[in-house]
C-alpha positions as a printed NumPy array, in Angstrom:
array([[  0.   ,   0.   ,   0.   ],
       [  0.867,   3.694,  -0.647],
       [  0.28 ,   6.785,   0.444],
       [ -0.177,   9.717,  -1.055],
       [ -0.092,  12.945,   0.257],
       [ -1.308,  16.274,  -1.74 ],
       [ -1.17 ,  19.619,  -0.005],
       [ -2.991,  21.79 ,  -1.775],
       [ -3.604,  25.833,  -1.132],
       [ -6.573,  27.503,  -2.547],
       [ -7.448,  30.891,  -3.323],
       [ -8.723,  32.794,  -0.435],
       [-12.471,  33.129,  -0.064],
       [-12.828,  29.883,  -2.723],
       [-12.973,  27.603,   0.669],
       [-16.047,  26.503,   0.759],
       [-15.966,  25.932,  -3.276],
       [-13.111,  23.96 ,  -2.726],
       [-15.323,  21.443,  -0.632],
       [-17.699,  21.528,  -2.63 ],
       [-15.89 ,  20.765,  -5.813],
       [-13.584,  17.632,  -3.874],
       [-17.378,  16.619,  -3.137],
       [-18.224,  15.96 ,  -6.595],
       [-15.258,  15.016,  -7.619],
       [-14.55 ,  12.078,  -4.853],
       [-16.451,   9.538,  -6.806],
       [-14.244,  10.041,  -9.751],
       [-10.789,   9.563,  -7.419],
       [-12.084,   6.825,  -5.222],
       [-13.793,   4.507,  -8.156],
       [-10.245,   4.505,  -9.77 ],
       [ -9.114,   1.082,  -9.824],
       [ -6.451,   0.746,  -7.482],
       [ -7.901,   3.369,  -4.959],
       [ -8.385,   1.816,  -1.225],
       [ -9.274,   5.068,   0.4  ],
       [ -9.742,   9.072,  -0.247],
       [ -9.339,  11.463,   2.638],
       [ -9.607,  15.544,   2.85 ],
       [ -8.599,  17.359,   5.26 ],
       [ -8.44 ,  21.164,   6.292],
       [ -6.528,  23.152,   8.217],
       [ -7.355,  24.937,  11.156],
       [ -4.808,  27.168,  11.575],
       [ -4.442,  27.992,   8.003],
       [ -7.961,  27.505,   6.606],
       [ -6.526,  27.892,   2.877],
       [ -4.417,  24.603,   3.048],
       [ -6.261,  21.448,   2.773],
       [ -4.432,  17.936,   2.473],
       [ -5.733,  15.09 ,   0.431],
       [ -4.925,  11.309,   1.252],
       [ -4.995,   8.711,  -1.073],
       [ -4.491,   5.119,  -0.267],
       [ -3.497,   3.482,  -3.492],
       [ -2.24 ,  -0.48 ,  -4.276],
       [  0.705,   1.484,  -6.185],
       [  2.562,   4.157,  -7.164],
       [  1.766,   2.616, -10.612],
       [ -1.795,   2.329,  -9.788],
       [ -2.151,   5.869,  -9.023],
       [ -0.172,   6.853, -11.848],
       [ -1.573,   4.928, -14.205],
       [ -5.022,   4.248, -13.492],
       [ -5.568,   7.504, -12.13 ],
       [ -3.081,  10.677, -13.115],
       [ -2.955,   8.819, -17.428],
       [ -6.862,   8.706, -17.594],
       [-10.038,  11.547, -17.897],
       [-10.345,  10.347, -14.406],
       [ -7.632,  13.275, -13.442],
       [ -8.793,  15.682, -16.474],
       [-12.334,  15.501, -14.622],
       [-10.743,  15.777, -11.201],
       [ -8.573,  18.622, -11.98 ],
       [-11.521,  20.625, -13.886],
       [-13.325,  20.295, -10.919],
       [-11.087,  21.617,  -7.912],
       [ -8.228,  22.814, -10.003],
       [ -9.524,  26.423, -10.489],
       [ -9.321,  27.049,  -6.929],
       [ -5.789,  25.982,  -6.682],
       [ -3.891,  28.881,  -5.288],
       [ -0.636,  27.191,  -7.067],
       [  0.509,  23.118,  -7.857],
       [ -0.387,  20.923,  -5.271],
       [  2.864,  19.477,  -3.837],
       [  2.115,  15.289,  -4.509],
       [  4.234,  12.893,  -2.503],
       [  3.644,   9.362,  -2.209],
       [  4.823,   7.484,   1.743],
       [  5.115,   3.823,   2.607],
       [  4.822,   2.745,   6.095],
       [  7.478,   2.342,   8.505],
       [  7.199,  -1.047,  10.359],
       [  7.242,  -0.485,  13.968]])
C-alpha cells in the first residue's frame, strides 16, 4: 500500500468551493481502480491549506489508473480552479514499527 499525500492551497475566499468541488469530484478519485481510500482534510490554523490522502495499491496504480486517464482531467476541472498554485504530490510507505 501507498500513500499519497497532496497539499494543496486555494485561493482565499474559494474555501467553501473547494469542498464543494472535492465533493463531486470524490467519486471520480475513489472509483479509480487501485484506490483503497480518499481522505480531505483542512486546516485549522491555516484555513486555505487542505491535504488530500490517497491510499493506493501502487505508485503505478495511481499513476496509471488515475493521473494517465479523464479520471484526473475531470478531477482537476473540478477543484483545479481554486488551486492557489501546484499541489505538492508525494507518495509514503509505512514504517514497520
Amino acid at each position: 500500500m501507498v500513500l499519497e499525500v497532496a497539499l494543496i492551497d486555494v485561493l482565499p475566499g474559494h474555501e467553501d468551493a473547494f469542498a464543494a468541488a472535492y465533493a463531486q469530484g470524490h467519486p471520480v478519485l475513489a472509483g479509480a481502480p487501485g484506490c483503497r481510500s480518499v481522505r480531505m482534510t483542512r486546516g485549522i490554523e491555516s484555513p486555505t491549506r487542505f491535504v488530500l490522502l490517497v491510499e493506493w495499491d501502487s505508485v503505478e496504480a495511481h499513476e496509471e489508473n488515475f493521473r494517465a486517464t479523464d479520471r484526473f482531467t475531470q478531477w482537476r476541472e473540478l477543484l483545479g480552479p481554486h488551486f492557489a498554485g501546484p499541489p505538492l504530490v508525494e507518495h509514503f510507505i509505512d514504517v514497520p514499527a
